[in-house]
N, C-alpha and C positions, 0 to 999 in steps of 0.2 A: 717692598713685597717681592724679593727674588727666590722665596723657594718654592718648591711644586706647589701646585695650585689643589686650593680643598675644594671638596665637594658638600656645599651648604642646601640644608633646609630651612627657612623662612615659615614660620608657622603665625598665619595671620584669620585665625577661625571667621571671627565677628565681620569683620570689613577687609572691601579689597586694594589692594594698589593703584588698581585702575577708575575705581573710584576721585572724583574730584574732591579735595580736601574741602570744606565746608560744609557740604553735603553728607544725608544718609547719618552713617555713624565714623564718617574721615571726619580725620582731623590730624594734629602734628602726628600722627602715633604714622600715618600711610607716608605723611612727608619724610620721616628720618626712614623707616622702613625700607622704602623705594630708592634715597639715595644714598641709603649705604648698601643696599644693594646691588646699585647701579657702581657705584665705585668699586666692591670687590667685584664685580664681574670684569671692570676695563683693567682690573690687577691681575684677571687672566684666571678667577676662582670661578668653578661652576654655579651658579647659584639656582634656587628652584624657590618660589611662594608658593604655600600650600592657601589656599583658600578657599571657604563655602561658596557654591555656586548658589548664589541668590536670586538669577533670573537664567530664562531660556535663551540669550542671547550671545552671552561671549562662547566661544569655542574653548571644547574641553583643556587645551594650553595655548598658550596668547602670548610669544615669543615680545620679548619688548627690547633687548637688546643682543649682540654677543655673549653669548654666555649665561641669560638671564629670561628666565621664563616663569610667568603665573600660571599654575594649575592649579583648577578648578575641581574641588571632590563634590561628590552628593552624599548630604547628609539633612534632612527635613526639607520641607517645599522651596523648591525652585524660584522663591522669593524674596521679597527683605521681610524682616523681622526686628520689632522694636530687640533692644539691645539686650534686655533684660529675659528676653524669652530663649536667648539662644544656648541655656544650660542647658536646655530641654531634648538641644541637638549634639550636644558634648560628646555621648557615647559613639552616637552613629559616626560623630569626624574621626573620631580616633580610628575605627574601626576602618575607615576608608584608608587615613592617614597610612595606618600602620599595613597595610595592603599595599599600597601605595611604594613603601619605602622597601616592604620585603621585597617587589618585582623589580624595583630602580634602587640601590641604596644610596645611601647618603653617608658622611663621615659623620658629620652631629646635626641635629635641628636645635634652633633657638628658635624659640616660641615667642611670641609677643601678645601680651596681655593674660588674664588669668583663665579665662576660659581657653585659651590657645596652649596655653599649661597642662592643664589637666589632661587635655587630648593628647599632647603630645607624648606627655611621660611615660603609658603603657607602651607606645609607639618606640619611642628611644629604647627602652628596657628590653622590650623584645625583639628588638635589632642589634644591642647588644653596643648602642655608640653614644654619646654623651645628651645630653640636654642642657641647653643653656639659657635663661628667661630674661626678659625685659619687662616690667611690668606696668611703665609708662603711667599711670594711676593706680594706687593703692585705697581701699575700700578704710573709708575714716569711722572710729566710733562715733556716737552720735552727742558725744558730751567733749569733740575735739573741736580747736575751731579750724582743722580740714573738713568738718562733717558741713558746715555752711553751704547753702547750696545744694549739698551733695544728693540724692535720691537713691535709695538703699533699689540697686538694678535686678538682683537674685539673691534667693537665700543662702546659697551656698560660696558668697563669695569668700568672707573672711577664712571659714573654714578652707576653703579651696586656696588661697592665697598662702596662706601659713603653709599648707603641704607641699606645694611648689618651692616657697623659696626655702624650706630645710630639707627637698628633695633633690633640688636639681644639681645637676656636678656645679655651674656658675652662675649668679643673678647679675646681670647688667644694671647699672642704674647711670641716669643720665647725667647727676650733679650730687654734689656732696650731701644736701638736702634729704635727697630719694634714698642716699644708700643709711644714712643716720634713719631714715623712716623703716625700711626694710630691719633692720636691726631691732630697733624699740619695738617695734609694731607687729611685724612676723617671725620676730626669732632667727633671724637670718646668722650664717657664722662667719663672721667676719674676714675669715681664711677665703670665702667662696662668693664675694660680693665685691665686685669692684664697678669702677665708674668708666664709662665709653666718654669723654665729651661729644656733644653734639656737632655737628658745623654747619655752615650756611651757605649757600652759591653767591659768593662776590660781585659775579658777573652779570648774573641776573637782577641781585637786589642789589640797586646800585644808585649812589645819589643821580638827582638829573644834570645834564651837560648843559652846555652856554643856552643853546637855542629851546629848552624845557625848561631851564631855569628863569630866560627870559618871561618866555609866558604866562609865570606864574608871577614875575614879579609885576608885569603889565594889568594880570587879575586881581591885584590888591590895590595898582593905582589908581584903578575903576573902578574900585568901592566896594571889590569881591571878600565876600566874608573866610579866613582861616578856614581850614578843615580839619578835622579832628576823626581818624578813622577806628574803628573798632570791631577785630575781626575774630571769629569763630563759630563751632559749631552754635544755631541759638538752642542753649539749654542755660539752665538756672546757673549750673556748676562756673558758666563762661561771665554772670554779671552785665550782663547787658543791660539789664534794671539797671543798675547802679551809674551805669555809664550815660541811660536818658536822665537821671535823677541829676549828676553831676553837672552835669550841661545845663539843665532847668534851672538849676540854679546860680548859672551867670547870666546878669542882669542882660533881656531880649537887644538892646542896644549894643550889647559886645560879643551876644553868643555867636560861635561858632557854627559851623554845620558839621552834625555827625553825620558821618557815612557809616552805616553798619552791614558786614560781608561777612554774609556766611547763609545758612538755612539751616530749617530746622530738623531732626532726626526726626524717624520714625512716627516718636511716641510723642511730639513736641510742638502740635498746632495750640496747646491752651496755654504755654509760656508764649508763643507769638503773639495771640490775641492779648494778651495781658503789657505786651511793650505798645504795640498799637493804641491800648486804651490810652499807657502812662501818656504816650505821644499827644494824643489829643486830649487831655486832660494839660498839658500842658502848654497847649496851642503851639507846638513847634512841628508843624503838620509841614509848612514850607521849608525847614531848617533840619529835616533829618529826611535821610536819602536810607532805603532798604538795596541793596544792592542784588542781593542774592549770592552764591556760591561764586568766583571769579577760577578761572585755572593761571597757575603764576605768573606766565606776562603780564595778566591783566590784572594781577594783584600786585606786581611789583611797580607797578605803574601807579596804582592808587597809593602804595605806598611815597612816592614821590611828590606824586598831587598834595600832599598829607602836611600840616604844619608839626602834629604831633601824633601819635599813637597810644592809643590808652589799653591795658591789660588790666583787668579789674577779675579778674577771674578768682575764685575764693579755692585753688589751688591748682599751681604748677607744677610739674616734677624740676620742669624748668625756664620753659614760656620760651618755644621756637618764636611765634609771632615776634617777641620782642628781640630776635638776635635778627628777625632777618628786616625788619625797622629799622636797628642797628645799621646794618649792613647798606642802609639806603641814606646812611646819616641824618634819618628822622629822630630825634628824641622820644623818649617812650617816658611816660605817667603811667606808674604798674603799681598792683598789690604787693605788698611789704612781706612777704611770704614763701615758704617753699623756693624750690627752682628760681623764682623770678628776681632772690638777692643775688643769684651768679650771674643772670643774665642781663641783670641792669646795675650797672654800678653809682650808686646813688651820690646823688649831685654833681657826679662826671658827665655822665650819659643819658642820663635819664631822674626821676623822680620818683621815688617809691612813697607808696602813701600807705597808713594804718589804718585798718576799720574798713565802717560800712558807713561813714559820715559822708551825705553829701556834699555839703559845705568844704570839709576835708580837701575832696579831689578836686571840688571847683576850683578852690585856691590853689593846688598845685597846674593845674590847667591853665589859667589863668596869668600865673607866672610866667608861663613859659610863652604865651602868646602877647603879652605887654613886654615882654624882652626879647627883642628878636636876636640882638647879638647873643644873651645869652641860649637864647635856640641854636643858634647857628656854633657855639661854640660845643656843645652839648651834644649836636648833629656831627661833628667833624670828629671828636673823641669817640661817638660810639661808630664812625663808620672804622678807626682805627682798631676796635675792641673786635670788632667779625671779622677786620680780615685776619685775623691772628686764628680763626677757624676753620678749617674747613674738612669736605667731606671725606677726600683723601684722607687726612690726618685722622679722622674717627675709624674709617675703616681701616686704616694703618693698626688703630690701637683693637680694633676687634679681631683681626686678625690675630695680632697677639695672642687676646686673649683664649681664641680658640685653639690657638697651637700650644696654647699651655696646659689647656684642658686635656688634648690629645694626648699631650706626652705625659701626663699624671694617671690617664686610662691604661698605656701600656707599659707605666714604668709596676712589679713587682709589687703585691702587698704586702 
């Protein structure tokens, strides 16, 4: 990245950076977000996150590095808001947005997710500079088996999603997966769709060393039970049912202990109560640990504690959780699905399962925990599969992409 430095808008309506990923309505979408933003700012680009001020506390911009600032618009109460109510505030962000960008400009905004689209578009057009989207989840029909899980958020999504990705000058999509969905699903044109890969901090999610390793080999000599960690926002879309189900059904003498990390959104206290019950209906009340939200040290560290990682989510665009698992040389047990076939490569690194069979996952579970070389070999191929990632190299290729975009704005019609 040696030539002058761009000036990016980050368009993040629904949720903010500064949000902890597990929480609220974060989740991967604030992790890739924040550090490709963090990486094209130390490449020396301007960067700016537009986001709804949801409470009375952060300050109207919240500098977080060189180069790299969240700003905060008002646009509906100075609250959260379950996820599905914020089309309601769609108008007002544009409105702010695009006020916003006439008194500071910007060269392009890409938008992230589809409410952050819509806003953004009147906004780009009437500044007169590109728009480029990510749309990190795509709204499934209800006869796909994406729709599993899924909870229809607003009624205006599908229709709003089609107009973004056959509007915008470029759709970002994070794995071959997302962009073949963008195509089929929204009409997207193939000329104007291409794929950012994701990448992972190496450094941070990183196998444990002699004296961690040790530790945990001393907690199995003492009769300490395998851990099995499973991490996300809790919403249905994530599987966490599936994940107490799985487990319940390895016989009480070999089960493992789930760790589940995350909380729930907004609108999302009657799926908790409903894991709770599964829990004690299955008497694994001493055998599963509720974690709560962790910020990444303290996730990367549960990662390590971790014999395995389970991704049951009934769609990824491409399942970060399981690259930066990867990246700690934990094996991952993932849905057979979307995203999660580039991010796990099955039988190398991990074990992709089909369905909604409990049984199914217990035996891939199962396997890997009655095979410890075969863990450990599985763990050593996937820590080699993320470092071949990283965050550099993604914003390497968005850069790209944006300097492509610019130079098609002022090449002649």
């Amino acid at each position: 990245m040696t030539s002058a430095g761009l000036d990016i808008g980050f368009v993040m309506l629904h949720t903010s950076p500064l949000d902890v990923p597990g929480t609220k309505d974060a989740g991967g979408m604030n992790v890739v977000v924040k550090a490709q933003a963090e990486a094209l700012a130390r490449a020396g680009h301007r960067v700016r996150i537009f986001t709804r001020r949801s409470s009375e506390e952060p300050a109207e911009r919240v500098g977080l590095a060189p180069n790299l600032e969240v700003v905060h618009l008002a646009a509906g109460p100075a609250r959260l808001l379950a996820k599905g109510d914020h089309e309601g505030v769609v108008a007002e962000f544009a409105e702010a947005l695009a006020a916003e960008i006439a008194r500071d400009p910007a060269q392009l905004l890409h938008a992230e997710h589809w409410f952050s689209g819509i806003a953004a578009l009147p906004a780009a057009e009437s500044a007169g500079i590109p728009l480029v989207v990510s749309f990190h989840s795509i709204a499934a029909d209800e006869d796909s088996p994406l729709g599993d899980g899924e909870r229809p958020e607003s009624p205006g999504r599908r229709a709003g999603e089609r107009l973004i990705a056959q509007a915008a000058d470029l759709v970002i999509a994070v794995s071959e997966a997302e962009r073949l969905t963008i195509l089929d699903r929204l009409g997207g044109d193939p000329a104007r769709v291409c794929v950012v890969p994701l990448g992972v901090d190496t450094k941070l999610f990183r196998p444990c060393e002699t004296r961690e390793c040790d530790e945990r080999r001393d907690w199995f000599a003492h009769g300490g039970r395998p851990e099995v960690l499973v991490v996300g926002r809790l919403h249905p879309l994530k599987g966490f049912d599936l994940a107490i189900e799985a487990v319940a059904a390895i016989p009480s003498e070999r089960r493992p202990v789930l760790r589940i990390v995350g909380s729930p959104p907004p609108d999302g206290d009657d799926y908790v109560e409903g894991l709770h019950d599964a829990i004690a209906r299955h008497r694994m009340i001493t055998t599963v640990a509720f974690e709560g939200a962790l910020r990444r040290g303290e996730l990367a560290k549960r990662f390590q504690e971790s014999t395995l990682v389970l991704v049951p989510s009934h769609s990824e665009t491409f399942g970060l959780v399981a690259l930066e698992a990867a990246a700690t040389g934990v094996p991952v047990v993932a849905r057979n699905a979307g995203g999660l076939r580039e991010a796990v490569v099955d039988g190398e690194t991990g074990i992709l399962v089909s369905g909604d069979d409990p049984a199914a996952w217990a035996a891939a579970i199962e396997r890997l925990l009655q095979d410890p070389e075969l863990a450990e070999r599985m763990g050593a191929a996937a820590r080699q599969h993320a470092l071949a990632m990283s965050w550099e190299a993604s914003a390497a290729c968005l850069e790209d992409a944006y300097r492509a975009v610019l130079t098609q704005r002022m090449a002649p019609a």
